[in-house]
PAMAR-353630 format. One record per residue (C-alpha): residue number from 1; y, z, x. Coordinates in nm, 2 decimals. Layout:
FIBA_NUM_Y_Z_X
...
END
This chain:
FIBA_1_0.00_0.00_0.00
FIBA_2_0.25_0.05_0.26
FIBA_3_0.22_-0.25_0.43
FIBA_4_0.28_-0.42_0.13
FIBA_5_0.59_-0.20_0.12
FIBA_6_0.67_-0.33_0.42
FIBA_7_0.56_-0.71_0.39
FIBA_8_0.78_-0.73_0.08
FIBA_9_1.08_-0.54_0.23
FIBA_10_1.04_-0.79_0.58
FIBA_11_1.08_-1.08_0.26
FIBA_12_1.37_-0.93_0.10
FIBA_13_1.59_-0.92_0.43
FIBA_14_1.46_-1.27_0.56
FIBA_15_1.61_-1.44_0.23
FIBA_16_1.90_-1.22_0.21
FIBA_17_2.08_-1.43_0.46
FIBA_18_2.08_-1.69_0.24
FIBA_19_2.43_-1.72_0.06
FIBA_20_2.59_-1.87_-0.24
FIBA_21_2.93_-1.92_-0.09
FIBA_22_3.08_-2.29_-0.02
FIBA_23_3.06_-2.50_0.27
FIBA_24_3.39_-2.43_0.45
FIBA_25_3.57_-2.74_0.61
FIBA_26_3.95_-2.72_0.77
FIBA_27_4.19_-2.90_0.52
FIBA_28_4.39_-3.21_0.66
FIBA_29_4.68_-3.07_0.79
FIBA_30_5.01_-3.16_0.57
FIBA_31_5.22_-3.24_0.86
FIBA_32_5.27_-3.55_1.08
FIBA_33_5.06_-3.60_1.39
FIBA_34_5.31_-3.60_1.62
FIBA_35_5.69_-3.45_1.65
FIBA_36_6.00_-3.60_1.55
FIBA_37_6.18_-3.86_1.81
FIBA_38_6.49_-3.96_1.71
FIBA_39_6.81_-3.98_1.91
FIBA_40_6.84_-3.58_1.83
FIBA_41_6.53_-3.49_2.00
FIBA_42_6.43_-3.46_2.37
FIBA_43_6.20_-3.70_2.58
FIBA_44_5.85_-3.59_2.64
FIBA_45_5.81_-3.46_2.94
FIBA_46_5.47_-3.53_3.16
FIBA_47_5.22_-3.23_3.27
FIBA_48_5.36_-2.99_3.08
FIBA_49_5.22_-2.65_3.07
FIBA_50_5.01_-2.51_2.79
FIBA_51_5.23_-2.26_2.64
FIBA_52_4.97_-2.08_2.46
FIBA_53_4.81_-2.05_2.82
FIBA_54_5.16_-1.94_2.98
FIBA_55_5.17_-1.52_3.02
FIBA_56_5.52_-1.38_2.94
FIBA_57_5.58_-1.30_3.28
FIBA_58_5.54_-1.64_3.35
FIBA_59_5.79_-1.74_3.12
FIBA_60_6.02_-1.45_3.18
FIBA_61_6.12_-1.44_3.57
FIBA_62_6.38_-1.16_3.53
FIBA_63_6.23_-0.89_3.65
FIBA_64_6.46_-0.66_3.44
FIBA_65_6.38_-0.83_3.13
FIBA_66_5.99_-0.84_3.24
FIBA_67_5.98_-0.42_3.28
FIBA_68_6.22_-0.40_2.94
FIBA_69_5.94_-0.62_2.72
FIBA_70_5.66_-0.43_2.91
FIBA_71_5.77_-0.08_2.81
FIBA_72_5.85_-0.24_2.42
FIBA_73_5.47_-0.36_2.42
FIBA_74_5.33_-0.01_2.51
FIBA_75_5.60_0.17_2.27
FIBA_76_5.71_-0.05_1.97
FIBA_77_5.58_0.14_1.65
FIBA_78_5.57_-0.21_1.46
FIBA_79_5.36_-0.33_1.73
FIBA_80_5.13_0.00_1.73
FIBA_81_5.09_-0.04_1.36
FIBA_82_4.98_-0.34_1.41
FIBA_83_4.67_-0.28_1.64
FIBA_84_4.60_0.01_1.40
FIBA_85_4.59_-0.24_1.10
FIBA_86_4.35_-0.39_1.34
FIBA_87_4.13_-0.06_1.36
FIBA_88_4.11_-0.01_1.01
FIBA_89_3.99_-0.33_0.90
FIBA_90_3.70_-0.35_1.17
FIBA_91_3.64_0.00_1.04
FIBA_92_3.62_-0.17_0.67
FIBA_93_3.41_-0.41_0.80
FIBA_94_3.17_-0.17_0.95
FIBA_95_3.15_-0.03_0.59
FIBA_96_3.07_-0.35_0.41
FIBA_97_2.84_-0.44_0.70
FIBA_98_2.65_-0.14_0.59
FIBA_99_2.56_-0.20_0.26
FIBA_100_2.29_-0.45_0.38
FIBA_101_2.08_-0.22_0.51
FIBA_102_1.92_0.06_0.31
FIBA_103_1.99_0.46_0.33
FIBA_104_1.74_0.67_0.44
FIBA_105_1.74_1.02_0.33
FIBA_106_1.53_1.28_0.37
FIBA_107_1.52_1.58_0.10
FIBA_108_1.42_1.92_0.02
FIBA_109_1.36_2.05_-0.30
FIBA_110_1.30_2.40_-0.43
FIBA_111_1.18_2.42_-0.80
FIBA_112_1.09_2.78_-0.97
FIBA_113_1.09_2.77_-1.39
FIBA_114_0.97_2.98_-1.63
FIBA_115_0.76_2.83_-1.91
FIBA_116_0.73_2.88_-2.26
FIBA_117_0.37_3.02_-2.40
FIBA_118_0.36_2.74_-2.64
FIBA_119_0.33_2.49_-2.43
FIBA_120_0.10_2.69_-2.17
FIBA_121_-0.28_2.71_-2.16
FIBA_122_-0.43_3.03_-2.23
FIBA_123_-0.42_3.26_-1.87
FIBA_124_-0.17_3.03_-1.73
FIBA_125_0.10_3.17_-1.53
FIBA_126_0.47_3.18_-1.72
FIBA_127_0.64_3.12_-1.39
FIBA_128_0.56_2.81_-1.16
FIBA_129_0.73_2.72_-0.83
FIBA_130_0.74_2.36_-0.67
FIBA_131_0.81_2.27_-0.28
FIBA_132_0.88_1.95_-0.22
FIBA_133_0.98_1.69_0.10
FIBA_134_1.06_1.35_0.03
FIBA_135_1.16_1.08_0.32
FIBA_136_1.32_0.76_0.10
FIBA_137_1.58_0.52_-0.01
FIBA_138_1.77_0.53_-0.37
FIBA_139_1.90_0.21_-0.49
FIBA_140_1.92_0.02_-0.27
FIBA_141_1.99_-0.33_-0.34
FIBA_142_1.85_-0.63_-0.24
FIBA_143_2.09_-0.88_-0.09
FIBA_144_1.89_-1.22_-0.20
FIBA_145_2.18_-1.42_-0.33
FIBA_146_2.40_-1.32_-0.05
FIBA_147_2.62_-1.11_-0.30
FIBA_148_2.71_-0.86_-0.05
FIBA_149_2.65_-1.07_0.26
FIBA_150_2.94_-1.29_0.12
FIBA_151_3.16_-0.95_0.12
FIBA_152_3.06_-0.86_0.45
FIBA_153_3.16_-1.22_0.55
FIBA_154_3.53_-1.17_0.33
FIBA_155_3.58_-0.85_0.51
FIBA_156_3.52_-0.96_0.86
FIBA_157_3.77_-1.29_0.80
FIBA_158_4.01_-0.97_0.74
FIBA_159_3.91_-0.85_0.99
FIBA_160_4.00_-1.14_1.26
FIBA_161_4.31_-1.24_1.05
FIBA_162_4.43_-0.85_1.14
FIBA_163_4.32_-0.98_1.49
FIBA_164_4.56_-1.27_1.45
FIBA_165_4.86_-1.06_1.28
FIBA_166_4.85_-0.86_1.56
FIBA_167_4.92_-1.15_1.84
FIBA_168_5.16_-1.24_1.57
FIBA_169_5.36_-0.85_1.57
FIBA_170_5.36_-0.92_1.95
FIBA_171_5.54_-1.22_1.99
FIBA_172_5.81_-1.20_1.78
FIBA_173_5.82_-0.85_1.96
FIBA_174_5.86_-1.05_2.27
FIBA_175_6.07_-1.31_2.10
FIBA_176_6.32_-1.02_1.95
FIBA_177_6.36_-0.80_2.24
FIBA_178_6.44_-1.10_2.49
FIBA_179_6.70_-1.20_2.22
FIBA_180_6.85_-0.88_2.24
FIBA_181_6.83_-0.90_2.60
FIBA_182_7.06_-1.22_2.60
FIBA_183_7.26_-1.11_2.33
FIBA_184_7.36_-0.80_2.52
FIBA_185_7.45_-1.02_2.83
FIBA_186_7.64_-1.26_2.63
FIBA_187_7.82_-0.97_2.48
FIBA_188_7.91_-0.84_2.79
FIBA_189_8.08_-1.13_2.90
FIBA_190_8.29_-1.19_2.61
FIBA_191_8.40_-0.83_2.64
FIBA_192_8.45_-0.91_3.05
FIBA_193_8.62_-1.21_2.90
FIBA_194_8.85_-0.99_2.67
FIBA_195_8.95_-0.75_2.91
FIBA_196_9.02_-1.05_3.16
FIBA_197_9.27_-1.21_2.91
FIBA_198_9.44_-0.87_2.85
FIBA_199_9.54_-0.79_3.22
FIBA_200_9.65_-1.19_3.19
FIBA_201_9.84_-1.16_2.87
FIBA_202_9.96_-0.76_3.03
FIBA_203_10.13_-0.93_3.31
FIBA_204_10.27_-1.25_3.04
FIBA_205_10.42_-0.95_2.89
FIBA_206_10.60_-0.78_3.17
FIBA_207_10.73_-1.05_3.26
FIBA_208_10.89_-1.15_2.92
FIBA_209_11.00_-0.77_2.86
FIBA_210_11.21_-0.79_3.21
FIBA_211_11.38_-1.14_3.11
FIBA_212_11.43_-0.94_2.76
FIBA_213_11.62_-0.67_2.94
FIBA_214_11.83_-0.90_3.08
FIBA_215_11.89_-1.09_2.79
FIBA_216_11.71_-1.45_2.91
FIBA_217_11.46_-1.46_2.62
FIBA_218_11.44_-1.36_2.26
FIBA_219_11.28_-1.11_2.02
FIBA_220_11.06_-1.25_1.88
FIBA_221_10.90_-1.40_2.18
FIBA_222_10.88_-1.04_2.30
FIBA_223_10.74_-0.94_2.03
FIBA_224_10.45_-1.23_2.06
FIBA_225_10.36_-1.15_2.36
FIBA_226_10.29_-0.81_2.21
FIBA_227_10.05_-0.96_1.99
FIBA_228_9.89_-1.14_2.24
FIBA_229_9.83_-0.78_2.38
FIBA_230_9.72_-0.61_2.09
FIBA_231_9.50_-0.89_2.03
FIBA_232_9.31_-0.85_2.33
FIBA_233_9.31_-0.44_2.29
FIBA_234_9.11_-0.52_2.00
FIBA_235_8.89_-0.77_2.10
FIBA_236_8.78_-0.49_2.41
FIBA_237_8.74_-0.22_2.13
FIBA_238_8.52_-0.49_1.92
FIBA_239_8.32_-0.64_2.20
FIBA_240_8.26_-0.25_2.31
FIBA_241_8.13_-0.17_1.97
FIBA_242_7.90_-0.48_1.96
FIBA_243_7.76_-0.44_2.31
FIBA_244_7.67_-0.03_2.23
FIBA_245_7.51_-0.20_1.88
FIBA_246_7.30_-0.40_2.11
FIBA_247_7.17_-0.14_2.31
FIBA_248_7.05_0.04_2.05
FIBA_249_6.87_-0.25_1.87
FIBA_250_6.73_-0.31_2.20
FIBA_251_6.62_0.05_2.20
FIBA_252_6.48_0.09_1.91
FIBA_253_6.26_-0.24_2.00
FIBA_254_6.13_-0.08_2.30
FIBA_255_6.06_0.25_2.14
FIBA_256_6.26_0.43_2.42
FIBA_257_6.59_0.45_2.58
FIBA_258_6.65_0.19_2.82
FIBA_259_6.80_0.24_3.12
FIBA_260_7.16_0.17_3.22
FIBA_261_7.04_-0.02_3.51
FIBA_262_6.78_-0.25_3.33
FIBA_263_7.07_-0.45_3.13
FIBA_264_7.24_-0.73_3.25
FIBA_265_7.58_-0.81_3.34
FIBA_266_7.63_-1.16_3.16
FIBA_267_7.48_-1.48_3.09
FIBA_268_7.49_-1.60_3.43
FIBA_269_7.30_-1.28_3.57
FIBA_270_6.98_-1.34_3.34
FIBA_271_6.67_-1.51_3.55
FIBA_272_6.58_-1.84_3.51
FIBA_273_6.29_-1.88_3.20
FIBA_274_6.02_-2.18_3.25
FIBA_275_6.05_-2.49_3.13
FIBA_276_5.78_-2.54_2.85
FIBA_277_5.76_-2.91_2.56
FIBA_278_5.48_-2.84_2.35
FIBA_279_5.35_-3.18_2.42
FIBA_280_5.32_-3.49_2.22
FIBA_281_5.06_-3.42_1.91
FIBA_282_5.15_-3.13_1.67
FIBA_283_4.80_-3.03_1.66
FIBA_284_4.86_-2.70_1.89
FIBA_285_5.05_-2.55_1.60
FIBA_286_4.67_-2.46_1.47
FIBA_287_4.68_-2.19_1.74
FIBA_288_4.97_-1.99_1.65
FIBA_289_4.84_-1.70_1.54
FIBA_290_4.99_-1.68_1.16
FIBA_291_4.85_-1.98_1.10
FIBA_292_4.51_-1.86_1.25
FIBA_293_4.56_-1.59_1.00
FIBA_294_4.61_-1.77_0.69
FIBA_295_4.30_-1.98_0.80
FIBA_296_4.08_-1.63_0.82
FIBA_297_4.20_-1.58_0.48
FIBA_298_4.10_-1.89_0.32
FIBA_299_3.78_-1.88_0.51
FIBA_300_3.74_-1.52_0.30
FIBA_301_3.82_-1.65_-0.03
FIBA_302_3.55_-1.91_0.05
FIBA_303_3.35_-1.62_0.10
FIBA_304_3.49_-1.45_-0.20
FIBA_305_3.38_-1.69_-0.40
FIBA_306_3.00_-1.69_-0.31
FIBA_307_3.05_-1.29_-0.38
FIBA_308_3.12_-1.41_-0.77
FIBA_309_2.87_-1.66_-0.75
FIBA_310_2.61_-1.46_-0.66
FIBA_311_2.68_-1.22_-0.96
FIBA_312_2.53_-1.45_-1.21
FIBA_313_2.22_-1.38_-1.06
FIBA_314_1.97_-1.12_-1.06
FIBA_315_2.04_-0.80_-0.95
FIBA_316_1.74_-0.68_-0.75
FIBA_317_1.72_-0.30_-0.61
FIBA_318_1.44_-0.11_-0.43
FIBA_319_1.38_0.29_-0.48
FIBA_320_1.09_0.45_-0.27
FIBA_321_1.01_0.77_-0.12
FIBA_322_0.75_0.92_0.07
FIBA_323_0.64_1.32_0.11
FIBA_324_0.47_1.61_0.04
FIBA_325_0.45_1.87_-0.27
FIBA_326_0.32_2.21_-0.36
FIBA_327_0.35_2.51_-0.54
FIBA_328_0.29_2.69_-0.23
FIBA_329_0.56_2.66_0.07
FIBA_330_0.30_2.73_0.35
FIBA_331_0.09_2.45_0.16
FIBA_332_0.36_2.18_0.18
FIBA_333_0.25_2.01_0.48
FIBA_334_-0.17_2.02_0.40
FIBA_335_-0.39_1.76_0.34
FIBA_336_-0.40_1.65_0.04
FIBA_337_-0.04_1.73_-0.06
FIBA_338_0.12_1.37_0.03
FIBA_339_0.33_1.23_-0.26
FIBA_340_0.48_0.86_-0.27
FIBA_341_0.69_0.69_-0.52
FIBA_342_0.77_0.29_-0.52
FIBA_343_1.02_0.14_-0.81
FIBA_344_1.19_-0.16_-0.79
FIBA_345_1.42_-0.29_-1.03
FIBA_346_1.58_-0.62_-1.15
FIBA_347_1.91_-0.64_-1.33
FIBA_348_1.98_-0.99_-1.52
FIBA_349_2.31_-1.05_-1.66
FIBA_350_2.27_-1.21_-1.96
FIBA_351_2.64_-1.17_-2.12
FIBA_352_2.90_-1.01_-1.91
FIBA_353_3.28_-1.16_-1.98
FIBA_354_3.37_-0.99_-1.64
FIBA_355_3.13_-1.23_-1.43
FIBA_356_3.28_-1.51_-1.55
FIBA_357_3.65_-1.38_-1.52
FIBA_358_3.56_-1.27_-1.16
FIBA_359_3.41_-1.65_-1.10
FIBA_360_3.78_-1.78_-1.24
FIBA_361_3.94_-1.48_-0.99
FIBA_362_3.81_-1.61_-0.73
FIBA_363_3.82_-1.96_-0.74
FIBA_364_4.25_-1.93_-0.79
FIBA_365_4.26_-1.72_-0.51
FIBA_366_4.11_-1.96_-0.29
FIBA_367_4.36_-2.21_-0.43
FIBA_368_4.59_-1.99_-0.34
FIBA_369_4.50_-1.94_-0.03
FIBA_370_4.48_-2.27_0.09
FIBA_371_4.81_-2.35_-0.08
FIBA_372_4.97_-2.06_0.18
FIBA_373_4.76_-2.18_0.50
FIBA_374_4.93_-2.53_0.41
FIBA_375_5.28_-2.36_0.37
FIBA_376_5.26_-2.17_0.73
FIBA_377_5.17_-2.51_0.87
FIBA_378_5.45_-2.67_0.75
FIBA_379_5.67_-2.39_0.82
FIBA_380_5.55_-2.38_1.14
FIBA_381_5.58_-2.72_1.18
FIBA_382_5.98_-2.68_1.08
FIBA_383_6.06_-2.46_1.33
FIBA_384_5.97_-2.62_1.64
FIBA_385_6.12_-2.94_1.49
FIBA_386_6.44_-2.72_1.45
FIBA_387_6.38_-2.61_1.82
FIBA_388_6.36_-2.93_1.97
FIBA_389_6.66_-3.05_1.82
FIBA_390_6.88_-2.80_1.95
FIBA_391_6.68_-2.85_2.30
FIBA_392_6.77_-3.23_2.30
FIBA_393_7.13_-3.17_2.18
FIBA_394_7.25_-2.86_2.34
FIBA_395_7.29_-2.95_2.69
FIBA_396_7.54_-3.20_2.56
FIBA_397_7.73_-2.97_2.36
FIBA_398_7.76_-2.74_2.64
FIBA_399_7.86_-3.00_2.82
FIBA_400_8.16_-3.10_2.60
FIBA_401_8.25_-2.76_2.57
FIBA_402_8.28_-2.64_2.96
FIBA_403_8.52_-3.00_2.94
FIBA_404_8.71_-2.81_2.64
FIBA_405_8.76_-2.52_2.84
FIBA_406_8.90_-2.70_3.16
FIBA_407_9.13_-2.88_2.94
FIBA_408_9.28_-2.57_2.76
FIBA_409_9.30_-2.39_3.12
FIBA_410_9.52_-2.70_3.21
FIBA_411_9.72_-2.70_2.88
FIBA_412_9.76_-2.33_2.89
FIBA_413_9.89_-2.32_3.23
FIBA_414_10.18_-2.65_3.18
FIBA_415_10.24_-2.45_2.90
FIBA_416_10.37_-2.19_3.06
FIBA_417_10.53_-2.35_3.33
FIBA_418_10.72_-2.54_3.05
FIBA_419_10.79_-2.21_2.92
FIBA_420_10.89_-2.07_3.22
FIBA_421_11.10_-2.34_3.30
FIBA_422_11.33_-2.33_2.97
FIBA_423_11.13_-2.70_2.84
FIBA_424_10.97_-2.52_2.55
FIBA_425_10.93_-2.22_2.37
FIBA_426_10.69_-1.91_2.40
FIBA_427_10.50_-2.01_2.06
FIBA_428_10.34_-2.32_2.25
FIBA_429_10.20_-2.06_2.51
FIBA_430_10.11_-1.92_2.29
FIBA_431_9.88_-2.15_2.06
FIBA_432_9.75_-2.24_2.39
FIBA_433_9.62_-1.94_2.52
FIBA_434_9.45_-1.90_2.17
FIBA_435_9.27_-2.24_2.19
FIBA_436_9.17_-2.15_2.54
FIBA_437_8.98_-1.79_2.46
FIBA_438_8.84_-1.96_2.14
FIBA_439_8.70_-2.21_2.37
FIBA_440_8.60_-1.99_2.60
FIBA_441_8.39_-1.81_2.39
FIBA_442_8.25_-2.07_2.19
FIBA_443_8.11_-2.17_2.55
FIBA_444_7.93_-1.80_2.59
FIBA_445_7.78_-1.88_2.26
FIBA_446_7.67_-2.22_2.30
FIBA_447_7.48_-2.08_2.66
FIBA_448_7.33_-1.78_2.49
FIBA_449_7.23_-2.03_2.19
FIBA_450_7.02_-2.24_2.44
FIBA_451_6.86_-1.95_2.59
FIBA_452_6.75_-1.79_2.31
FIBA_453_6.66_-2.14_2.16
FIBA_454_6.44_-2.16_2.49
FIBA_455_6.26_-1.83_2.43
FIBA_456_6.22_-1.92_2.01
FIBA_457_6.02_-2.24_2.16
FIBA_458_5.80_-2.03_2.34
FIBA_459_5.71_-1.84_2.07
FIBA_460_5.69_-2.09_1.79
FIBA_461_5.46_-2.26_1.98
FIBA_462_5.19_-1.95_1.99
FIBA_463_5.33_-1.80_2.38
FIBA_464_5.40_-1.46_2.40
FIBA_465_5.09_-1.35_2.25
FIBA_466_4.84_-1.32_2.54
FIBA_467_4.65_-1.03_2.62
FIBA_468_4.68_-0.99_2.96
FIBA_469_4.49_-0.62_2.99
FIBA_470_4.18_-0.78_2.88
FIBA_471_4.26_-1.13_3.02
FIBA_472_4.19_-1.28_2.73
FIBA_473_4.38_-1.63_2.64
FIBA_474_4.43_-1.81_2.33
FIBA_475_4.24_-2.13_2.44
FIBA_476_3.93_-1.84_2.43
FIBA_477_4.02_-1.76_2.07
FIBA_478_3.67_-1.95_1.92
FIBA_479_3.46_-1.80_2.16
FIBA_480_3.64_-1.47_2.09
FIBA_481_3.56_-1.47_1.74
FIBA_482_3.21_-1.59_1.84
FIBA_483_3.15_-1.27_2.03
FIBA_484_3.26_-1.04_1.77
FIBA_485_3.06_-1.23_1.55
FIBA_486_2.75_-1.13_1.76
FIBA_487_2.82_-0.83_1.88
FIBA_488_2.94_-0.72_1.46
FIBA_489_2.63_-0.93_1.33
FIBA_490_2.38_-1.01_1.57
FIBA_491_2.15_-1.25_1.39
FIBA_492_2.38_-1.46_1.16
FIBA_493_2.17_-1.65_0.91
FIBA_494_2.25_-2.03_0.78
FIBA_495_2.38_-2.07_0.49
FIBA_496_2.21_-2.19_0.15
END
């Protein structure tokens, strides 16, 4: 009898790994094979690195920036809740896992009743006791349509898309605290900028207050040059304000203060980054790592799905126990006294509303899912378009713009001479001294706007997100997944 226990169990698991859950294949990306190249958008560029294969220390040379983005990745609390998102869906997946296999559990029971005489023979005893020790499994079902097999599969997809949301939490860490980096630089030279202008426009003043003493120039041109001085007062008090701002965003990214000595100067200050094009088809945007995600949840509706198909069909369960009994405790382990019990049971739906409903569930959110897998893609595929375009026009805008400033510098300076010289009036200085700090910073902006467009094309295109304690790479993302898959679930079993 018990190895036809166990010849029927061995049958039960071998076609459990059958499931009922459709074939999944990747849907036809909705995007255009390759990237945009019109007149706004730069030339390819030959043997250009993988960017998914570049480290962030690669990409980032500034050492400063490099130890700034290291202590963020080792204190960020976004970042941290992250990986523990990650934790708690392997953990989850570990529970599903479990409900293939059966409980075992062993029990003790202690029984002493008292009997009525009406149902006792005559010169039986009133009171009876009962030891009992039973090894055995309750309920335990039977995963032949792949019912839960199909949940364990939905649960580990969450698991892996966790995987993915994590790479994703760390580079737009990396992205963010880089921005703040160059955003603190760039702020710090418009407020060197500002307080360069007001020891300009300081001495412009003294010089038109001593002509005012002796009578050589009006009022109100004294009083313009005041302006121009109480102009620049502000600008330092607005540019302070914006820069300690900074800091503290850039704090708060890193999880700790950083130190005085870690933040840059200005623009010019900040370390070269790497030159990266993401190459000529837009098929590496399947390796960023939220659209790796939303694939991982498709692949668990899919899953889902065979979950709700499998509930139209029998449910079968196995309850069986082996032990020993006896009235006697020091008799519960003689010959004789072995007990064993063996009931399985088969549940067929025959109407259930719910079934169905769950069916209909289901199959919408697979729909569902694949309609938000396509949306990343083109999403994704929008932002690096956006990215290139400013990379094949900013260079020229700079460009025009450093012309704009040389030409106000030159305006500003006949201007003053012509001032100086009686030609024309003050208000002319002073128009051009306005153009020529609005130029001026519309140049820090357009610098910062190309590094920081450099360091969004890094991370649009899946870089940043490289574990480097482990050495593990994005290109080794399938094989990845293909060792968790064997180490989670050792003998994986075709499908139906």
């Amino acid at each position: 009898m018990k190895r036809t226990l166990v010849l029927i169990s061995g049958i039960f698991i071998f076609l459990s790994g059958c499931t009922m859950a459709p074939k999944y294949n990747r849907p036809q990306a909705p995007i255009p094979d390759i990237w945009p190249s019109t007149a706004a958008y730069p030339q390819p560029q030959q043997n250009a690195p993988d960017v998914t294969q570049l480290k962030w220390r690669e990409f980032f040379t500034d050492s400063k920036l490099q130890q700034i983005i290291q202590t963020a990745l080792q204190n960020n609390r976004d970042l941290r809740l992250a990986v523990l998102n990650v934790e708690n869906a392997r953990a989850l997946y570990g529970v599903q896992r479990a409900k293939l296999f059966p409980v075992v559990n062993a029990q003790g029971d202690y029984l002493k009743q008292r009997s009525s005489t009406d149902f006792l023979l005559p010169g039986a005893a009133k009171v009876s006791e009962q030891y009992s020790v039973d090894l055995g499994i309750t309920a335990w079902e039977i995963d032949f349509f792949g019912r839960i097999r199909s949940l364990k599969k939905q649960a580990l997809e969450e698991y892996l898309g966790t995987q993915e949301a994590r790479r994703s939490a760390q580079i737009a860490l990396v992205f963010e605290v880089a921005r703040a980096y160059l955003t603190i630089a760039a702020d710090r030279e418009n407020l060197s900028l500002a307080r360069s202008t007001l020891m300009s426009q300081e001495g412009v003043y003294n010089l038109i207050l001593r002509k005012h003493k002796l009578n050589l120039v009006s009022d109100i041109d004294l009083y313009r040059a005041q302006t121009q001085v109480d102009t620049a007062n502000r600008n330092i008090a607005l540019y302070t304000e914006q820069v300690a701002k900074d800091q503290n965003a850039l704090n708060l990214l890193a999880g700790t203060l950083v130190p005085e000595g870690l933040l840059p100067l200005d623009l010019s200050g900040v370390g070269q980054l790497k030159n990266i094009f993401p190459g000529l088809s837009s098929e590496v945007l399947l390796r960023r790592p939220d659209i790796m995600d939303a694939e991982h949840q498709l692949k668990g509706a899919y899953a889902n799905i065979g979950a709700a198909r499998a509930a139209f069909f029998p449910s079968i369960s196995l309850t069986t126990a082996i032990g020993s009994a006896s009235n006697e405790f020091s008799g519960l382990f003689k010959s004789g006294r072995n007990t064993w019990a063996y009931t399985p049971q088969i549940v067929m739906p025959i109407f259930d509303a719910n079934v169905w409903a769950a069916y209909k569930v289901s199959e919408a959110a697979r729909k569902i899912a694949l309609t938000k897998y396509e949306k990343t893609i083109q999403a994704a595929f929008r932002e690096v378009a956006d990215v290139l375009a400013v990379q094949g026009t900013v260079d020229q805008q700079i460009a025009a713009q450093q012309s704009m400033v040389d030409s106000e510098q030159k305006i500003y300076r006949l201007s003053g001479k012509r001032y100086t010289n009686g030609i024309d009036s003050y208000l002319s200085v002073l128009d051009a001294q306005r153009s020529l700090y609005r130029a001026q910073q519309e140049l820090i902006y357009l610098q910062l706007s190309k590094l920081v467009n450099e360091v969004r094309a890094y991370a649009a295109l899946g870089g940043g997100g490289l574990d480097e304690t482990s050495g593990r790479g994005q290109d080794s993302r399938d094989s990845f997944e293909e060792k968790i898959l064997s180490l989670l679930d050792p003998k994986p079993k075709p499908e139906r």
